[in-house]
C-alpha positions in Angstrom: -29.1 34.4 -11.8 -30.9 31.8 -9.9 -32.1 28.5 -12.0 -34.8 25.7 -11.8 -32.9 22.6 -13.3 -35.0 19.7 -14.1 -34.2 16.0 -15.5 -37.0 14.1 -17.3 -36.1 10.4 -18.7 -38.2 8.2 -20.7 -38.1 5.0 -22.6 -37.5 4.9 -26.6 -38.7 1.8 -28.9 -36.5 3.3 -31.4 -33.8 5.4 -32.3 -36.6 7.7 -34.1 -39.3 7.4 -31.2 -40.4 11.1 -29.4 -43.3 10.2 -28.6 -42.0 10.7 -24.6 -41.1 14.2 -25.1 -44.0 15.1 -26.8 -45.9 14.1 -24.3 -43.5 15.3 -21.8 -44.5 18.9 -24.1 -47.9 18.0 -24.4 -48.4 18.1 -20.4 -47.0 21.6 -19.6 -44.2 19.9 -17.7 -42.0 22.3 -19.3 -41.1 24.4 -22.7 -39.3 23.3 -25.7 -37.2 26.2 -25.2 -35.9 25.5 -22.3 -34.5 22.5 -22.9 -30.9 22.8 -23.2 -29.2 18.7 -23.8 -30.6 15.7 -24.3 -28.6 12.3 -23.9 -30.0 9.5 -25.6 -29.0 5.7 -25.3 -29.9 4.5 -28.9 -30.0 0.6 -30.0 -27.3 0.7 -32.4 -23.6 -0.6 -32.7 -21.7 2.2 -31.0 -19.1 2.2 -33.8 -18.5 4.8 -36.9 -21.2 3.4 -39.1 -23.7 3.9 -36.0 -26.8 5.5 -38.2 -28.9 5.3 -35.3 -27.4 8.4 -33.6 -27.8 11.0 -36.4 -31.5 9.1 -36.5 -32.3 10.0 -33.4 -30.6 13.4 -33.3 -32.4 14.7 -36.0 -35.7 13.6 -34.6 -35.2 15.6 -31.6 -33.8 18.1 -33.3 -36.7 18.9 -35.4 -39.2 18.4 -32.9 -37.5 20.7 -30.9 -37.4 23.4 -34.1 -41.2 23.1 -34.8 -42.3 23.5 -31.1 -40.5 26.8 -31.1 -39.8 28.2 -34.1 -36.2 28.1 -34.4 -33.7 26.7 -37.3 -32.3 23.1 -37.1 -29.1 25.4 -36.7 -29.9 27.6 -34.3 -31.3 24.2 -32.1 -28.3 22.8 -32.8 -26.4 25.6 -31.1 -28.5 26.0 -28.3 -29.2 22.2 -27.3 -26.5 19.5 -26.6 -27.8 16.3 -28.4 -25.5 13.8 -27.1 -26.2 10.2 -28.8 -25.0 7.4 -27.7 -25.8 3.9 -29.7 -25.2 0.2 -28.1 -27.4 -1.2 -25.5 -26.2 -4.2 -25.0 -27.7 -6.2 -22.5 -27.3 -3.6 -20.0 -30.0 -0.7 -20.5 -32.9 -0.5 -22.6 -33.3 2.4 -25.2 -34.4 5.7 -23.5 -33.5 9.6 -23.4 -32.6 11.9 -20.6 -33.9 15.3 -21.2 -32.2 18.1 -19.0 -34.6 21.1 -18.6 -33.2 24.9 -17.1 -35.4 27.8 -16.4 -35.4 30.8 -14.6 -36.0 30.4 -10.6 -38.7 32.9 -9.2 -36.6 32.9 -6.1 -33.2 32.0 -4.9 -32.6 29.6 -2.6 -30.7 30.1 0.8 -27.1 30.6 0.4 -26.2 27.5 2.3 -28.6 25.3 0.5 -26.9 23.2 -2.4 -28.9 21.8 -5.3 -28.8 20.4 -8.5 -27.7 23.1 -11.3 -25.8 22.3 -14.9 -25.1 24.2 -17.3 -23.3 22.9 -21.4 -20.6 24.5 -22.8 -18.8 24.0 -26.8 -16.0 23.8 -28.4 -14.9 25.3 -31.5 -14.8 22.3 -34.5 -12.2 20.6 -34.0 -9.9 20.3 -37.5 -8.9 16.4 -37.7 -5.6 16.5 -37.2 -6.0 18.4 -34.3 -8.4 15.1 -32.7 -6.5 13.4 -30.2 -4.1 15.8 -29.2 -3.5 18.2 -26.4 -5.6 20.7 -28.8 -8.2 19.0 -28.0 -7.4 18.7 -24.2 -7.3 22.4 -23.9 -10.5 23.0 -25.7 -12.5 20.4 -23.2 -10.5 21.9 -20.2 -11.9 25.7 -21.3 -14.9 24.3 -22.2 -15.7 22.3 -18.9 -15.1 25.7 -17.3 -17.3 27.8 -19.0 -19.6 25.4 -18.4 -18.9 25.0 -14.8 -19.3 29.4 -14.3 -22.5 29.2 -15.9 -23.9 26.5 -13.4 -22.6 29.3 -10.7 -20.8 26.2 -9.1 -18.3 27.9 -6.3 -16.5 24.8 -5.5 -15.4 22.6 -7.5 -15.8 20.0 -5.3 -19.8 20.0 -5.9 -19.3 19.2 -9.7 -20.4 14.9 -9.8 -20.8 14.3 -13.8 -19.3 16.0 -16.8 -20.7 14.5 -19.9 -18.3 15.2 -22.8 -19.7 14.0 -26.6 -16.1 14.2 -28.6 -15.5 13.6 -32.3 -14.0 10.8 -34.1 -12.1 10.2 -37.2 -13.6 9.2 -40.8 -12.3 8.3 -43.9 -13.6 11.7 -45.3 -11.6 14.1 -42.1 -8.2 11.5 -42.7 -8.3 12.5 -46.4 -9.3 16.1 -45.6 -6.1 16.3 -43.1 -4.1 14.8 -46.0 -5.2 17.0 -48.5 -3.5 19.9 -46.5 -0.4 18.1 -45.8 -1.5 17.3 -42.3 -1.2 13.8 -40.4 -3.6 12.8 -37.7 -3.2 11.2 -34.9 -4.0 7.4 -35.9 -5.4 6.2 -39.7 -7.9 3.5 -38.1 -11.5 4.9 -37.7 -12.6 2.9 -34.4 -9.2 3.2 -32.7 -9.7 7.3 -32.8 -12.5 6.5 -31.0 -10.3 5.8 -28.0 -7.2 9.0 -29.0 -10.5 11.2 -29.2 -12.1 9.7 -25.3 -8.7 9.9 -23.6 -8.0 13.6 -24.6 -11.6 14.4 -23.4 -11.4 13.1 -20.2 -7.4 14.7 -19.7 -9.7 18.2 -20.8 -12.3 17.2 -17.9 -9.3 16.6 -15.1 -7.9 19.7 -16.1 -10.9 21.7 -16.2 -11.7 20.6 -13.1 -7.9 20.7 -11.6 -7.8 17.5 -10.3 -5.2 14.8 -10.4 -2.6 17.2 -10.5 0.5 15.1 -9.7 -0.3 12.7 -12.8 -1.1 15.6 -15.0 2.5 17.2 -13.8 4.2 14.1 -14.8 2.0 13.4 -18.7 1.4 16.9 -19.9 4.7 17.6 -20.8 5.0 15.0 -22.8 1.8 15.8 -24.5 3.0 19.0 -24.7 6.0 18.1 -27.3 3.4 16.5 -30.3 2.4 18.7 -32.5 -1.0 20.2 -33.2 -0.7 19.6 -36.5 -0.6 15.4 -36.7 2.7 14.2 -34.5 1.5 10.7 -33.4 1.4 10.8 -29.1 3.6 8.7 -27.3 0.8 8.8 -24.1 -1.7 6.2 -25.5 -5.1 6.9 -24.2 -5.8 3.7 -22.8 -3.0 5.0 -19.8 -5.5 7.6 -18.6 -7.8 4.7 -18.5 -5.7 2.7 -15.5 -4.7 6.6 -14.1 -6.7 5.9 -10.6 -6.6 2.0 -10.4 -4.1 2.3 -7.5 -6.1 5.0 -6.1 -9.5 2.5 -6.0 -7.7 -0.3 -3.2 -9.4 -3.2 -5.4 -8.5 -6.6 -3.9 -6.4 -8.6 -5.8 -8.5 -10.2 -8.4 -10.6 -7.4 -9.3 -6.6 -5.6 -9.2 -5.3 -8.9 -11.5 -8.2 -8.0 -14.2 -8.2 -4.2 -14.5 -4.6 -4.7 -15.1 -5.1 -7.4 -17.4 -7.9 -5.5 -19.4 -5.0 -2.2 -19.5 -2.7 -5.1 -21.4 -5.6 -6.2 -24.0 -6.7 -2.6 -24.8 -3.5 -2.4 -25.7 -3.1 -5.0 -27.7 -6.7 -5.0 -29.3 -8.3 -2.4 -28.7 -11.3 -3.3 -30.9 -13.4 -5.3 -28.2 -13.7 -3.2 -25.3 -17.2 -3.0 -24.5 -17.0 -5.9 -21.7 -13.7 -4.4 -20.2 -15.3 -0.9 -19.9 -18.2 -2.3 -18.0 -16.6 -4.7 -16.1 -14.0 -1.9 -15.2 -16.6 1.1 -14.4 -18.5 -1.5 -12.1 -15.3 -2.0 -10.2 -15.1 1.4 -9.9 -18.6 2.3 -8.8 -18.7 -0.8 -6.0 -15.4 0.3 -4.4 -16.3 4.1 -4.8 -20.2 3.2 -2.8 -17.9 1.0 -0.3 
C-alpha cells in the first residue's frame, strides 16, 4: 500500500500546552486519526520522578480521543507517545507530530522517500528489563516496524526511535514478590540496563554490527530471563563504534574518559551524552 508520511513540529510553553496541534487540526493540515507517534521534548528533569512526561502524554492523548471518538486505550494502542523531559540548555520545549495516510498514487519504483511506520512490544515483566528479553523484543519489534514502512533495504532505514521502560520501586517489589531478581535495585541506573538493551534490539533488528554482536550475544545469552545480573554493562555498547568514528586524539582521550566515569558514576551523564553524540554527528557530516 502506498503512503503519504508527514512530520509537523511545533513549540510547547509547557508540558500540558496543545495548542500547536490543535491548530495544526484546526487547519485541515491533517486528521486526528492519522496520526500515529508523537515525540515530545518536555521541560522536566529526565529522571524517574519526571511528572512532566505522563503530563504531556495524557494531554495529547485525550485530545487525540475527543477529536475522533476513540478510548484513551484504544489511542494509546494506536499512537506512539514518546516523552522525553530535560531541555537543558540545548532545545526548547516542542513536539514532533508524525502523520501517515493513504497515497492516491504510488510513486515511481526508483523514487525513494520518506516512509515510517511504529511497531510494540508486549509489556515487559521487570525482571525481564535489561536483559536479552528485552533485546529480542526491540529486535522483532524494529522489524515489524521496518515491513510495515515497505522499506526493501535496510540500508534506507536513518532513525529508529525506541521509548523503553525503566525500573520503580513498585516493578522491584513486584519482581520480588514472585521470587524474581531484576537486573539492578537502583531506579536511575535501570535507566541505562533498559537504553543499552534497546539499542542491542535496534542493531539486531537492523543486522548491523555483526562481528561485535558475534562476540557479546553469547554472553548475554547465559543470564537468565528471570533476574541473573549481566556481566555486559550497557555503558560498553555505548563506546561499541568509537574506533569506528577516526576521532583525533583529544576528542578519542574524552570519549574514552567519559566510557571510565559512566562507569564509575553513572548518575551525571547528560553532558557526556551530548558531548559524545556531537562527536559523533561532526565526524559522521565530515
Amino acid at each position: 500500500m502506498a503512503w503519504d508520511c508527514s512530520v509537523y513540529k511545533f513549540a510547547m510553553a509547557g508540558p500540558d500546552d496543545v495548542s500547536g496541534l490543535e491548530s495544526l487540526l484546526a487547519s485541515g493540515a491533517f486528521k486526528a486519526q492519522e496520526i500515529i507517534c508523537i515525540i515530545a521534548k518536555t521541560e522536566g528533569n529526565g529522571r524517574v520522578n519526571d511528572f512532566s512526561r505522563p503530563l504531556a502524554h495524557r494531554v495529547f492523548r485525550d485530545l487525540i480521543a475527543s477529536q475522533t471518538g476513540m478510548t484513551a486505550n484504544d489511542v494509546d494502542q494506536n499512537v506512539a507517545f514518546v516523552m522525553s523531559g530535560g531541555c537543558e540548555g540545548i532545545m526548547s520545549p516542542h513536539a514532533t507530530v508524525f502523520v501517515r495516510r493513504p497515497a492516491s498514487v504510488r510513486a515511481g519504483s526508483s523514487d525513494k522517500r520518506l516512509t515510517f511506520a511504529t511497531a510494540s512490544t508486549r509489556e515487559l515483566l521487570p525482571e525481564e528489563i535489561g536483559t536479552m528479553v528485552q533485546v529480542d523484543l526491540v529486535a522483532t519489534a524494529v522489524r515489524e516496524a521496518v515491513r510495515d514502512a515497505e522499506i526493501a533495504d535496510l540500508s534506507d532505514v536513518h532513525y529508529v526511535q525506541v521509548k523503553c521502560p525503566l525500573l520503580t520501586s513498585e516493578r522491584i517489589n513486584a519482581a520480588k514478590g514472585r521470587g524474581r531478581k531484576t537486573v539492578t535495585e537502583d531506579t536511575l541506573r535501570s535507566m541505562g540496563f533498559s537504553n543499552g538493551s534497546s539499542a542491542l534490539g535496534i542493531a539486531i533488528g537492523l543486522g548491523e554490527n555483526k562481528e561485535f554482536l558475534q562476540r557479546v550475544l553469547p554472553t548475554l545469552a547465559r543470564q537468565s530471563p528471570h533476574g541473573v545480573k549481566s556481566t555486559v554493562h550497557p555503558e560498553f555498547i555505548f563506546c561499541q563504534n568509537v574506533f569506528d568514528l577516526h576521532l583525533n586524539p583529544l576528542d578519542l582521550a574524552f570519549v574514552l574518559l567519559v566510557a571510565v566515569y559512566r562507569l564509575l558514576a553513572p548518575h551525571n551523564l547528560c553532558r557526556a551524552n551530548r558531548r559524545f553524540a556531537a562527536i559523533k554527528a561532526r565526524r559522521m557530516d565530515a
